[in-house]
C-alpha positions in Angstrom: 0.0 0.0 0.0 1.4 3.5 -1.1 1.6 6.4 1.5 -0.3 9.6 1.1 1.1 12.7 0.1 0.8 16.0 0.3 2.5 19.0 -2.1 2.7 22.8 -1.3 3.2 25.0 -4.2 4.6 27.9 -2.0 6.8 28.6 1.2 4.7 31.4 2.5 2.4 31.4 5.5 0.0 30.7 3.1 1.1 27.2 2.6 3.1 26.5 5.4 -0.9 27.0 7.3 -1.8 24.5 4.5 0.7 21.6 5.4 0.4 22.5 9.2 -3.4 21.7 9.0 -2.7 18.7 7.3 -0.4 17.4 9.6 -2.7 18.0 12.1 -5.1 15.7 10.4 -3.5 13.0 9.0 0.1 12.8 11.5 1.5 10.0 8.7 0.7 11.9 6.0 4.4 12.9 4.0 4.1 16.4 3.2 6.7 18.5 0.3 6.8 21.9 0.0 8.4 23.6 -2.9 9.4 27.1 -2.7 10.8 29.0 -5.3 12.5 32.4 -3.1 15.7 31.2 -0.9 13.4 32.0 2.6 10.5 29.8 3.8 8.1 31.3 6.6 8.1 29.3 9.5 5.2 31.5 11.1 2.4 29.5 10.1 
């Protein structure tokens, strides 16, 4: 059986909120963000 994932187009709060929820559903769940900019927020 596969394992779901999760990708994030964007490193913003935006999507950082996005993969946070998420986790917060589904705590196996493998989650990839790509960001394009060399800074991800970490304030979501």
């Amino acid at each position: 059986m596969s394992k779901e994932r999760v990708i994030v187009i964007g490193g913003d709060a935006a999507g950082m909120s996005a993969a946070s929820q998420a986790r917060r559903r589904d705590p196996e769940l493998e989650i990839i963000a790509f960001e394009r900019g060399a800074y991800t927020s970490y304030s979501a």
